[in-house]
C-alpha positions as CSV (number, residue, x, y, z in Angstrom):
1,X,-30.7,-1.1,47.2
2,X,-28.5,-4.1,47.9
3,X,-26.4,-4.3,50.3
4,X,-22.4,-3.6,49.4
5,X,-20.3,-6.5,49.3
6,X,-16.9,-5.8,49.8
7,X,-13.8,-8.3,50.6
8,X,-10.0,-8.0,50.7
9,X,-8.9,-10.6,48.5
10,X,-11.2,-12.0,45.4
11,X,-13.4,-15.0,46.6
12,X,-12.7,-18.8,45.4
13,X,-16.7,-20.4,44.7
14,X,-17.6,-23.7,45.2
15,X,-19.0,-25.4,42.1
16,X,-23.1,-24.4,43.0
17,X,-21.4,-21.0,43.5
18,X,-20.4,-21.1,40.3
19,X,-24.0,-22.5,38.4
20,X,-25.4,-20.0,40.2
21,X,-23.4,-17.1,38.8
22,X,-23.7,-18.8,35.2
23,X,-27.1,-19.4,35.9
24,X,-27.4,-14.9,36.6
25,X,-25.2,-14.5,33.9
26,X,-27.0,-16.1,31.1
27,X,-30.5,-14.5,32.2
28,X,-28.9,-10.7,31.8
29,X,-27.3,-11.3,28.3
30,X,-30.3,-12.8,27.3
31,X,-32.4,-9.6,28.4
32,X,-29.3,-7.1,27.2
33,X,-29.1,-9.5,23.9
34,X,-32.0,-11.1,23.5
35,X,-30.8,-13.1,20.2
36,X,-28.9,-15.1,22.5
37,X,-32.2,-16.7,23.5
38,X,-33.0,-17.9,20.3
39,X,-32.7,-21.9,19.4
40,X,-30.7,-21.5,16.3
41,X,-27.4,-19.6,15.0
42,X,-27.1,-15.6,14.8
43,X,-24.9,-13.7,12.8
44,X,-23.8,-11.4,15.8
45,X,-22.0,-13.0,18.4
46,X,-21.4,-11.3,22.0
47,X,-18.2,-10.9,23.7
48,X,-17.2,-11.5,27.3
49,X,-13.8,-9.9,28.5
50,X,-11.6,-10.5,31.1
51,X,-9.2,-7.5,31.9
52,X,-6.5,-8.5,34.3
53,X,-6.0,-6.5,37.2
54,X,-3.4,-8.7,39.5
55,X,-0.4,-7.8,38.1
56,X,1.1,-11.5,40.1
57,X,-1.3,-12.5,37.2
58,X,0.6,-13.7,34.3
59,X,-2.0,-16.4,32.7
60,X,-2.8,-15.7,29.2
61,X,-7.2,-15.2,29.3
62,X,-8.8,-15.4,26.4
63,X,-12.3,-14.0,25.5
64,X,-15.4,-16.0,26.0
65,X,-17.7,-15.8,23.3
66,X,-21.3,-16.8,21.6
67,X,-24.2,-16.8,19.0
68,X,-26.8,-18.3,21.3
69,X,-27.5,-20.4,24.4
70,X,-27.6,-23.9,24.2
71,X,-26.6,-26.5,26.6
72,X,-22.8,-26.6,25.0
73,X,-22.5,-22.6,24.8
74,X,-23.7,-22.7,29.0
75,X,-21.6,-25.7,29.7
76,X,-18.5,-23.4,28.0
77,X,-19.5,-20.1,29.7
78,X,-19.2,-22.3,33.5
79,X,-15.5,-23.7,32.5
80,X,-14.3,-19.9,31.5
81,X,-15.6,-18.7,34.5
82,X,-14.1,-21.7,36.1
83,X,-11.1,-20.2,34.8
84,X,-11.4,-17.2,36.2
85,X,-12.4,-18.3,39.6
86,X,-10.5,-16.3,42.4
87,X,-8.5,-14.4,40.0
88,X,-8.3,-11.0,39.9
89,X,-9.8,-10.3,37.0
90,X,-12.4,-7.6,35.8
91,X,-15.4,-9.1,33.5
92,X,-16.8,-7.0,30.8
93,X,-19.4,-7.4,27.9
94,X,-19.7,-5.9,24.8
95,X,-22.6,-3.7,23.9
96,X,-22.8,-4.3,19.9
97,X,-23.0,-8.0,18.9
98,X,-20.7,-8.6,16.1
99,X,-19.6,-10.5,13.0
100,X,-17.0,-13.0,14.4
101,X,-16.0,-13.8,10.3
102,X,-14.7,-10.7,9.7
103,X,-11.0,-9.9,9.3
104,X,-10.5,-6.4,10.4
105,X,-6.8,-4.6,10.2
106,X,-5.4,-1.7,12.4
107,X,-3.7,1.3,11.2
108,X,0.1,-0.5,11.3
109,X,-1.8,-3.1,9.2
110,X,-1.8,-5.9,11.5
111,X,-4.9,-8.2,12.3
112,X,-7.5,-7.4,15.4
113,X,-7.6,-10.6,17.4
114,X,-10.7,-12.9,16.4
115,X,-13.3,-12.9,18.7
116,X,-13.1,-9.2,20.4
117,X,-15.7,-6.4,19.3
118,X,-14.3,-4.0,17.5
119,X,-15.8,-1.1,15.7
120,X,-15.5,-1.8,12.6
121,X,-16.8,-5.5,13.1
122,X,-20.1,-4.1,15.1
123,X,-23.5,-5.1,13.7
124,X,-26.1,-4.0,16.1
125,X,-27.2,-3.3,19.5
126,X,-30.6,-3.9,21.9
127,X,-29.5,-1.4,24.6
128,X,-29.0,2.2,25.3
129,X,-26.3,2.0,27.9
130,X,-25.4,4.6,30.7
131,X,-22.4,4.9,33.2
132,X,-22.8,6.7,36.1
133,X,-19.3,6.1,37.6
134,X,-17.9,7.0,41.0
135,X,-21.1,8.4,42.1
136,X,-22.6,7.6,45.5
137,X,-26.1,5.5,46.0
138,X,-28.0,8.5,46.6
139,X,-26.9,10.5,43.3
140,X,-27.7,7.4,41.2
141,X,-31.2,7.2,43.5
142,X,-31.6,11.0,42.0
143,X,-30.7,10.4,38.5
144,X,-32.7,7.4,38.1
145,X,-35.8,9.3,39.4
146,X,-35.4,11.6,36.4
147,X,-35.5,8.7,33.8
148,X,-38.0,6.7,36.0
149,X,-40.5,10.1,35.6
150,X,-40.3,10.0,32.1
151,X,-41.8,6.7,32.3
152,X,-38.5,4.9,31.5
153,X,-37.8,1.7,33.1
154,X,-34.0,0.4,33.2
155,X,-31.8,-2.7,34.5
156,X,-29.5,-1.0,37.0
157,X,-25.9,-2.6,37.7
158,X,-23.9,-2.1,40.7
159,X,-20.3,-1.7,39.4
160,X,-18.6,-1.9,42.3
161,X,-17.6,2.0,42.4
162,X,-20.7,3.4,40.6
163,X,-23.5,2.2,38.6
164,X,-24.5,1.2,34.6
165,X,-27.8,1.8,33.7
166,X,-29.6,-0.1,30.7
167,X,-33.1,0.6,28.6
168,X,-33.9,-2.4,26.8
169,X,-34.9,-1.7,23.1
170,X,-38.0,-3.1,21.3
171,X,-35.6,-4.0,18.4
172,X,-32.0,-4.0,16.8
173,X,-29.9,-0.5,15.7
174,X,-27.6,-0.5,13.7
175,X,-25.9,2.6,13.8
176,X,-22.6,2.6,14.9
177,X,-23.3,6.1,16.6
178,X,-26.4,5.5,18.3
179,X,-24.2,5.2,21.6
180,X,-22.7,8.1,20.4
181,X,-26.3,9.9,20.0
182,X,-27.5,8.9,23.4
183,X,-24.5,9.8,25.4
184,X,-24.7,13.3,23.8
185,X,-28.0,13.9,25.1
186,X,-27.8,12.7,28.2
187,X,-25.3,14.6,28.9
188,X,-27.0,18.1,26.9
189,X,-29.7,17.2,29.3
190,X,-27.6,17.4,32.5
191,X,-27.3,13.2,33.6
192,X,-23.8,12.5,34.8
193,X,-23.0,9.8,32.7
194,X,-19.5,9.2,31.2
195,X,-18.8,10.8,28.0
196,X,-16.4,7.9,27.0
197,X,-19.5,5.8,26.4
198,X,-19.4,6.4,22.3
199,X,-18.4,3.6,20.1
200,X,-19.9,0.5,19.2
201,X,-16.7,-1.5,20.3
202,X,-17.2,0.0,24.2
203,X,-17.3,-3.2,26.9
204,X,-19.5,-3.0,29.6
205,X,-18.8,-4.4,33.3
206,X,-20.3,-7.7,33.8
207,X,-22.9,-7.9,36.6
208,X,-21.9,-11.3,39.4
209,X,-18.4,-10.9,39.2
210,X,-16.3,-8.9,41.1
211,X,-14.6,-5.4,40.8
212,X,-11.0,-5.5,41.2
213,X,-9.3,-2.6,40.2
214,X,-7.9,-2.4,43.9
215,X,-5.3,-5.0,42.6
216,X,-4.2,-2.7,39.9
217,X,-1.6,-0.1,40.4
218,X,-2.6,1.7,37.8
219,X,-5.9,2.0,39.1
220,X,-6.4,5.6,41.4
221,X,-8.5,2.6,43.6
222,X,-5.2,0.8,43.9
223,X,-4.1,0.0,47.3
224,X,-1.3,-2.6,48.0
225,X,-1.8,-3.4,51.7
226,X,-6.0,-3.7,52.0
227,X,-7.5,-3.9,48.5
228,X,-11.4,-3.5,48.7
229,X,-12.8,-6.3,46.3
230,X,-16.5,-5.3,45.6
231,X,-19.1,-7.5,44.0
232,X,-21.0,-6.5,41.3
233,X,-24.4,-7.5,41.1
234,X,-28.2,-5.8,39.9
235,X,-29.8,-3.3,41.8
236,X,-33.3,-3.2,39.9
237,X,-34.8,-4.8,37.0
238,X,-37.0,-4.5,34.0
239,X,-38.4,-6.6,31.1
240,X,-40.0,-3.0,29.6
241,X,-38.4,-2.3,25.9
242,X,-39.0,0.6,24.4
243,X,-38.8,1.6,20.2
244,X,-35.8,4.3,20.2
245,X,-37.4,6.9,18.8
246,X,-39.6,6.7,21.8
247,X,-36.5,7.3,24.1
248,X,-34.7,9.9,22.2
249,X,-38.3,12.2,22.6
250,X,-39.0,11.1,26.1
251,X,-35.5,12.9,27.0
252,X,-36.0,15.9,24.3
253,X,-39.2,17.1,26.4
254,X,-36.5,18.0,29.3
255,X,-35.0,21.6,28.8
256,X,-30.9,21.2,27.9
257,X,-28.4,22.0,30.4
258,X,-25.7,21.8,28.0
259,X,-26.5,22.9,24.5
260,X,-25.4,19.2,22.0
261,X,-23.3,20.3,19.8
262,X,-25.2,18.7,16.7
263,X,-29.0,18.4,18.2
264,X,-30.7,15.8,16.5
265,X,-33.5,16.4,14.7
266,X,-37.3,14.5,14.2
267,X,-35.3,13.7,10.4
268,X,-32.3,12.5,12.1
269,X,-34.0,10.4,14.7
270,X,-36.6,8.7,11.9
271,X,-33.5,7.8,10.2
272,X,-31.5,5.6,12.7
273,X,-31.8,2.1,11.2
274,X,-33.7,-0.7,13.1
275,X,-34.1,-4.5,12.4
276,X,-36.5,-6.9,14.1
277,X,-35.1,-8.1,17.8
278,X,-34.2,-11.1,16.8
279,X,-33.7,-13.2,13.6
280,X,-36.7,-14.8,12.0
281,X,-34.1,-16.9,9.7
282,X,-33.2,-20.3,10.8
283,X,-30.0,-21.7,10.5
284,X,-28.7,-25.6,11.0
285,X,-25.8,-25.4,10.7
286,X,-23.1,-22.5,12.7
287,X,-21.7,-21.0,9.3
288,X,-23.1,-18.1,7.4
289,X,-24.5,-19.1,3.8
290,X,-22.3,-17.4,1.4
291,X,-23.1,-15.6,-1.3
292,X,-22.0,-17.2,-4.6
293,X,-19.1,-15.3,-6.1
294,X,-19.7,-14.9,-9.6
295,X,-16.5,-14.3,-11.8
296,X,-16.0,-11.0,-13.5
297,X,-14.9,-12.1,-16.9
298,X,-14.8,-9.3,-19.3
299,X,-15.1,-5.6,-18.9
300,X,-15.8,-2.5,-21.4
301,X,-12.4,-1.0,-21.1
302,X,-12.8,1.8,-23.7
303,X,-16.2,3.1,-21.4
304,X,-14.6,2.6,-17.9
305,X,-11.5,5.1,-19.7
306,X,-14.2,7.7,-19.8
307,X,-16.2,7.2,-16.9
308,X,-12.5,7.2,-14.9
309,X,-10.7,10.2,-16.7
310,X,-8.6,11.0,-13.4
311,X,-7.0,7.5,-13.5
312,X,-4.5,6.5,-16.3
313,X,-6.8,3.1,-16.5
314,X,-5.3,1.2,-18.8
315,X,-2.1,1.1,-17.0
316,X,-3.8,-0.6,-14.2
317,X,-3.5,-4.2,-12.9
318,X,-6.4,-6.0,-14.8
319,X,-8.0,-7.1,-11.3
320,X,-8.3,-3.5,-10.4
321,X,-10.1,-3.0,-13.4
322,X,-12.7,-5.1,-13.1
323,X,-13.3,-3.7,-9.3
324,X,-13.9,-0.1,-10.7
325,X,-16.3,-1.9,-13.3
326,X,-18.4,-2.6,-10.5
327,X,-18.8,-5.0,-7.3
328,X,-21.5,-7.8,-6.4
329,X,-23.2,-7.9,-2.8
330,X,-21.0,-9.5,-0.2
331,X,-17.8,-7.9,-1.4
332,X,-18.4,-4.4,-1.8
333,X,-17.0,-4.1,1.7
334,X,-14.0,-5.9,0.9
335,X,-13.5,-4.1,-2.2
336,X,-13.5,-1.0,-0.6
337,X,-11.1,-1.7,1.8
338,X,-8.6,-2.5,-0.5
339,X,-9.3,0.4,-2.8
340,X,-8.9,3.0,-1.0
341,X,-5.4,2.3,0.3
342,X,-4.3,1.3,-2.9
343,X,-5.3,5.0,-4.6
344,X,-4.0,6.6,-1.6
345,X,-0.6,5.1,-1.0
346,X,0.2,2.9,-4.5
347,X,-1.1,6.1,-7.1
348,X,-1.3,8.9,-4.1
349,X,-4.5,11.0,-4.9
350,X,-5.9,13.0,-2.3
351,X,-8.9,12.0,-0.6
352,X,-11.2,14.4,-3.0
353,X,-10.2,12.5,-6.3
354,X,-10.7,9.0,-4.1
355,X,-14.3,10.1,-2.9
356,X,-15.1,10.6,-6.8
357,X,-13.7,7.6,-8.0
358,X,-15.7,5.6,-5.6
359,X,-18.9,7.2,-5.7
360,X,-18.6,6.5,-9.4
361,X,-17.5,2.7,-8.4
362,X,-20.4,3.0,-6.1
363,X,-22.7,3.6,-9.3
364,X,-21.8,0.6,-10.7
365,X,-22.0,-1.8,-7.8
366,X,-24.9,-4.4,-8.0
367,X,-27.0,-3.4,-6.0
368,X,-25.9,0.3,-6.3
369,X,-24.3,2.5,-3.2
370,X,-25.6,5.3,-2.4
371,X,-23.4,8.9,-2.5
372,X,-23.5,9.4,1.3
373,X,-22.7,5.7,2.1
374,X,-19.6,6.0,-0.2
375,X,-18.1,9.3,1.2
376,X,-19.3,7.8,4.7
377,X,-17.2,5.2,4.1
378,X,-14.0,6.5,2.2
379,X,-13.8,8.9,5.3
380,X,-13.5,6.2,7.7
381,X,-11.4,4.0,5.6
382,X,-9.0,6.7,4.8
383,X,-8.7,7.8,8.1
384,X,-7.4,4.8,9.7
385,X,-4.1,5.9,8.0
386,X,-2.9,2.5,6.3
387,X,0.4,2.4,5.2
388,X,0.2,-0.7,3.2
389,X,0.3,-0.2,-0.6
390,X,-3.3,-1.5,-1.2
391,X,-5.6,-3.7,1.3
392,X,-6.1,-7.5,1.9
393,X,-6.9,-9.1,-1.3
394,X,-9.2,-11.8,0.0
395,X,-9.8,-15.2,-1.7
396,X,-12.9,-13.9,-2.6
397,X,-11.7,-11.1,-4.1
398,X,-8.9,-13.5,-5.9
399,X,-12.4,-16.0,-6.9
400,X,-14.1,-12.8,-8.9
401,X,-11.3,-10.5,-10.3
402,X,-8.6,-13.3,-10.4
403,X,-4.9,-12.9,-9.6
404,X,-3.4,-9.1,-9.3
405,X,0.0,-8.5,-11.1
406,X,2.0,-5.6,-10.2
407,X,5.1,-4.5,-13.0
408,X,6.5,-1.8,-10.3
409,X,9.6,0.1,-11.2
410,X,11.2,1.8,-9.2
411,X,13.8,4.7,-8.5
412,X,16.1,3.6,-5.4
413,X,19.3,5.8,-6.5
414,X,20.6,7.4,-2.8
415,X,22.7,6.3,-0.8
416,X,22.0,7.0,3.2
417,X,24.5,8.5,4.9
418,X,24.4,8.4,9.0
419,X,25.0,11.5,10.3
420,X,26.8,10.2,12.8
421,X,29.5,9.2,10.2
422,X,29.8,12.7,9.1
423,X,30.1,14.1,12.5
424,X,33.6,11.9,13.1
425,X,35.1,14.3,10.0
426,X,37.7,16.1,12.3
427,X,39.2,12.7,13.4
428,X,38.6,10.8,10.0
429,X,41.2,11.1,7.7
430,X,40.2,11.8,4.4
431,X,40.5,8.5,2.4
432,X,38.9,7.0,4.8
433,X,36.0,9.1,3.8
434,X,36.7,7.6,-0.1
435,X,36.6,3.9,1.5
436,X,33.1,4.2,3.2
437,X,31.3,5.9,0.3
438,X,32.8,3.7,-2.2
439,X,31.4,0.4,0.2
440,X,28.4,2.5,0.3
441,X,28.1,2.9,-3.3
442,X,28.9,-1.0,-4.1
443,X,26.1,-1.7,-1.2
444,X,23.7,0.4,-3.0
445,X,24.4,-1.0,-7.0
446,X,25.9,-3.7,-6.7
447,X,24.1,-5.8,-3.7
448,X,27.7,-6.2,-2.1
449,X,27.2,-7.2,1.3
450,X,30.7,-8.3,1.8
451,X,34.5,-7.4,0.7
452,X,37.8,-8.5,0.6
453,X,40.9,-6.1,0.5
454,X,40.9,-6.3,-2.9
455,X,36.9,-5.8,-4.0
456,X,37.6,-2.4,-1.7
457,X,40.9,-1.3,-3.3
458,X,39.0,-1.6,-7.0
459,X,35.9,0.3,-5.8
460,X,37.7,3.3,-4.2
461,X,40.4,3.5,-6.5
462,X,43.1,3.3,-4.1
463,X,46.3,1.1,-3.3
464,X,47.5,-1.4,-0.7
465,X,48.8,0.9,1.6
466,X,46.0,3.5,1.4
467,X,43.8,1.0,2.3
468,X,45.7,-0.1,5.2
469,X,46.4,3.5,6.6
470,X,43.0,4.1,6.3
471,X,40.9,1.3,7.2
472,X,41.8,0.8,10.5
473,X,40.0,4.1,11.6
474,X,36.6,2.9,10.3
475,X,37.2,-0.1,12.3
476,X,37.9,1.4,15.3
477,X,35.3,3.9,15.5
478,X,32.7,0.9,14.7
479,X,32.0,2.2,10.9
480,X,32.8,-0.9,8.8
481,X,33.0,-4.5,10.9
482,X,35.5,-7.0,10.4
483,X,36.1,-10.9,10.7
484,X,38.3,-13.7,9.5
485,X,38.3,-15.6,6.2
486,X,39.1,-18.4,5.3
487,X,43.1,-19.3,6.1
488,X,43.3,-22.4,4.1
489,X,42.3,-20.2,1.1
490,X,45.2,-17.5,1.8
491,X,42.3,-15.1,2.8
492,X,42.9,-12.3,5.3
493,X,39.9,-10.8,6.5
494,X,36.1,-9.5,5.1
495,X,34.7,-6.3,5.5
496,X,31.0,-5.1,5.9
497,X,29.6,-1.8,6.7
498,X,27.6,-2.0,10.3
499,X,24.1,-1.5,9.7
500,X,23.7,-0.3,13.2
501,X,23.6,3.1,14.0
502,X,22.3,6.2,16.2
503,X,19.3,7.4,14.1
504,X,18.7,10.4,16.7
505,X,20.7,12.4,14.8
506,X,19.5,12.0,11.7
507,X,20.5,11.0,8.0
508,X,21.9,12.9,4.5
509,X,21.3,11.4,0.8
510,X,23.5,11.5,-1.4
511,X,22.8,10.0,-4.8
512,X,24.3,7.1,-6.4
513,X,26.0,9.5,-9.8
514,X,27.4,12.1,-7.7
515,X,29.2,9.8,-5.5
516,X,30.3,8.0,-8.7
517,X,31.1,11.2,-10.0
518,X,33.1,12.6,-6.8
519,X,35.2,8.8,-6.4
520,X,36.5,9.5,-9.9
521,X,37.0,13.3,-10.2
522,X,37.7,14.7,-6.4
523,X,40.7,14.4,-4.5
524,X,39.8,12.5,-1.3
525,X,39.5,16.0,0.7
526,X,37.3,17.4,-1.5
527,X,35.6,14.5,-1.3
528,X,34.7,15.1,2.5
529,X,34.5,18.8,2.5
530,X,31.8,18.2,-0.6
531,X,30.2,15.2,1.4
532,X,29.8,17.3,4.5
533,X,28.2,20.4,2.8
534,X,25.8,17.9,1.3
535,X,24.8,17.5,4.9
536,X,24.5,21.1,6.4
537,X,22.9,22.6,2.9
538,X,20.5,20.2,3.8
539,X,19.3,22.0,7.1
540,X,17.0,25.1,6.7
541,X,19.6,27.5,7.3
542,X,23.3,27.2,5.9
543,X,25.4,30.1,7.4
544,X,29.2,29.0,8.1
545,X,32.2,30.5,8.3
546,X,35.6,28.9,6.7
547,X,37.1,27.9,9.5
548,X,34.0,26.1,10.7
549,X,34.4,24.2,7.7
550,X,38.0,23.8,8.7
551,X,37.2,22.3,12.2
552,X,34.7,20.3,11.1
553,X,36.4,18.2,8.4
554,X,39.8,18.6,10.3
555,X,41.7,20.9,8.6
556,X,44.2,23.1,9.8
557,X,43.0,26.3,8.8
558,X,40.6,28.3,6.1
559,X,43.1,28.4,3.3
560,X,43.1,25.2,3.0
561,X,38.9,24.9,2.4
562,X,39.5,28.3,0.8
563,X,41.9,26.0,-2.0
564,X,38.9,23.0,-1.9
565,X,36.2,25.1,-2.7
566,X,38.1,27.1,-5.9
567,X,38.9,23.5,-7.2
568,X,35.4,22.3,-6.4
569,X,34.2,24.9,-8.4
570,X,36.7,24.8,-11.3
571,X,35.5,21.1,-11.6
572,X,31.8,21.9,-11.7
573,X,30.7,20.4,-8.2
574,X,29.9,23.9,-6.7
575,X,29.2,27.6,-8.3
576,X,30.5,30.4,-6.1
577,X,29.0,34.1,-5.8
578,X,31.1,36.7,-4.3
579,X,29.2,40.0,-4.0
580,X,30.4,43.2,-1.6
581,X,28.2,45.7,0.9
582,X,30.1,48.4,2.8
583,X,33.2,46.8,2.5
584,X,32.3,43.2,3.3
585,X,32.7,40.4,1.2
586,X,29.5,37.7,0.6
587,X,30.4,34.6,-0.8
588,X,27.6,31.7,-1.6
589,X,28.5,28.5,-2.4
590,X,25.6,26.1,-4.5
591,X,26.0,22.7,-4.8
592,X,25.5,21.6,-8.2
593,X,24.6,17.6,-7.8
């Protein structure tokens, strides 16, 4: 075991220093990736990671990343390092090589930043990786003896407060859950490895550099006044690969400590996919040779109406239609990731009706998907929760199925009333109630952004001096917003409602016709007794008394909301049901619009 290199501030290398760590570097990727060795272009490229830990730190680091090794890709590797020299700064690489072309989206819709793994734009691995953190020498020394008498050899890493443990694999996987897999039964068969060690998009901590979550106060190895630095570097090597399989059986002849939830069976294990360690295919040039997209002229509408019965097919955009009629290699991805967003949030099926519309898509694909692939797939998609209407729609996409044309109408006819506004009743007189629902109701038709005295008086029905005695209260209590005109014109002022407001306590809707309906046919405090039961019916419960009413609109006592509500219901807005138990008197009150 080497000896533990610790320091209290992260050390500055000379420039031989710093061949020498690229020099390390290079020669572990190129055992943990061994693509990276080849003379020509791979699809996956590898990711190195700097995670700041100096929070002094406030350089912007970006990811350091290749295909292969030449003489440029080495000269770039020393000048990020360069970059990163005395910083503190944690390195990490990525497990999976991945597809660097690929435009992947999170769940709020916005883009993953080009050039870091993700799980989504993972292609393969060459390792099975283990963490053994926060474990002393001597542990590790006893967990590596039960690997080492299964005759398993491994590249060991010192971390810098644990170890990482690697066995070197004869050839590529490609499943996404083979870290996944191996964790699980590692730790059925009683290794202390970290359970966190799952998906293909998990970083790795880069051997020669240095460990410096001492500088992190979010770190529990924080410590402000003497942060321990450590080096990380390799404990023991190997150049042994081993076929998967091989592995996965080695550790199945040890008894479980932990029973795995889904054991693995000789099925399961024979069906992990594999490609050759590294690609036979020459490439010149650094760009992947695209497919050609061929253009999807015409399609047999009258057939795909039958084959998708659950979808009203005809009235979909013709680019949609020639999707479900069947995709060509090299955009069956894309296809489905604009799919399955669009029937979930544009038409809103449930996920059952989505799975069988693209397993019959699926069907009809060139070359065809298989069932388990498609559900596989619709479950991952659909669970990243996109709240866009439909996906990206790619230029190639665009190149086979042409341009998409929405006709979308829609149904926008309520108007959103703060609830904030309505708690202000008891102080609010009661055209002032008219004045902000008729604005509202402008806003919400009309597109009326702005108003003069006069644009209000005409859309709440009122005159001069109702408009004055009122709209000074919405101005004061920060409801509607006021500013000068122009003088030269003989303009006063402009009025706008305040789009600002506190959201914590929620909104009511009322709809564009009953407010029409209430400006012209209620007096003003019918208008806010109506307005504010439109609010409270609204909650689960509605149990109130009269003169809660009363105190809440600011009236001066229950006759007078007794008088509102027989006139509300004489003009239709409410029906009122009076029944009596044991001498008590019931009344409910249903609101009618």
């Amino acid at each position: 075991m080497k000896e533990k290199k610790v320091f209290n501030h992260v050390p500055v290398f000379n420039e031989g220093q710093i061949d020498k760590q690229v020099e390390k570097q290079v020669c572990f990727l190129k055992a943990i990736h061994p693509q990276l060795g080849d003379a020509h272009w791979n699809e996956g490229r590898v990711e190195l990671r700097p995670i700041k830990r100096d929070p002094d730190l406030k350089e912007f680091l970006r990811s350091y990343g290749t295909w292969h090794f030449s003489e440029k890709d080495t000269a770039k590797l020393k000048e990020f390092l360069l970059k990163l020299n005395g910083k503190g700064v944690d390195l990490y690489f990525s497990g999976f090589a991945f597809d660097h072309s690929m435009d992947v989206f999170k769940k709020d819709g916005k883009k993953y930043e080009k050039g870091k793994i993700n799980n989504e734009n993972a292609l393969f691995t060459s390792i099975l990786p283990m963490d053994f953190d926060g474990i002393s020498a001597e542990e590790f020394q006893a967990q590596k003896q039960r690997i080492l008498e299964l005759d398993i050899e491994t590249i060991d890493i010192f971390s810098g407060h644990g170890f990482q443990s690697f066995i070197l694999l004869s050839h590529r996987v490609t499943d996404k859950d083979i870290y996944k897999k191996f964790t699980t039964l590692m730790l059925a068969k009683g290794f202390k490895v970290d359970e966190a060690v799952q998906d293909p998009a998990r970083v790795l901590r880069m051997p020669f550099s240095f460990n410096c979550k001492a500088l992190d106060p979010e770190s529990k190895y924080y410590h402000s006044a003497t942060p321990q630095i450590v080096a990380t570097t390799d404990v023991s090597w190997t150049e042994k690969r081993y076929h998967v399989t091989e592995v996965f059986e080695k550790l199945n002849s040890l008894p479980d400590v932990i029973k795995p939830i889904e054991p693995l069976t000789e099925i399961d294990l024979k069906t992990i996919s594999t490609l050759p360690l590294t690609s036979t295919k020459k490439r010149a040039k650094k760009e992947k040779i695209k497919r050609e997209i061929e253009e999807v002229k015409e399609i047999k509408v009258e057939a795909l109406k039958a084959v998708y019965s659950m979808l009203n097919f005809e009235r979909l955009p013709l680019g949609i239609q020639k999707m479900l009629a069947g995709s060509q290699e090299g955009l069956r991805n894309k296809v489905m990731m604009f799919l399955i967003p669009f029937l979930r949030n544009s038409l809103g099926l449930n996920i059952q009706t989505i799975k069988e519309i693209m397993v019959l898509w699926g069907e009809r694909c060139s070359s065809s998907l298989s069932e388990q692939y498609v559900l596989s797939e619709v479950d991952r998609i659909y669970a990243k929760g996109f709240k866009g209407k439909f996906g990206k729609y790619t230029e190639e996409l665009r190149e086979a199925y042409g341009y998409l044309e929405f006709d979308e109408y829609t149904k926008k006819n309520k108007i959103i009333i703060s609830n904030t506004f309505l708690d202000e009743f008891s102080i609010l007189p009661d055209g002032a109630v008219r004045i902000y629902l008729a604005m509202k109701l402008a806003e919400s038709l009309d597109g009326v952004k702005t108003f003069n005295k006069a644009e209000i008086q005409k859309y709440a029905l009122i005159s001069v001096s109702t408009f004055k005695r009122n709209m000074k209260h919405l101005v004061a209590l920060n409801f509607v917003s006021k500013r000068r005109a122009c003088r030269r014109k003989g303009e006063d002022y402009v009025y706008y409602l305040n789009p600002y407001f506190n959201s914590i306590k929620g909104f009511t809707l009322l709809e564009n016709a009953v407010v029409r309906l209430m400006l012209n046919a209620l007096t003003d405090g019918e208008i806010k007794l109506y307005s504010f039961l439109s609010k409270i019916v609204g909650e689960k419960e509605c149990w109130t008394s009269q003169k809660y009413l009363a105190d809440k609109i600011g009236k001066k006592g229950q006759s007078s909301i007794s008088k509102m509500t027989d006139s509300l219901q004489r003009k239709g807005f409410i029906t009122k049901r009076t029944e009596e138990k044991e001498g008590i008197k019931h009344s409910t009150y249903n609101l009618n619009y």
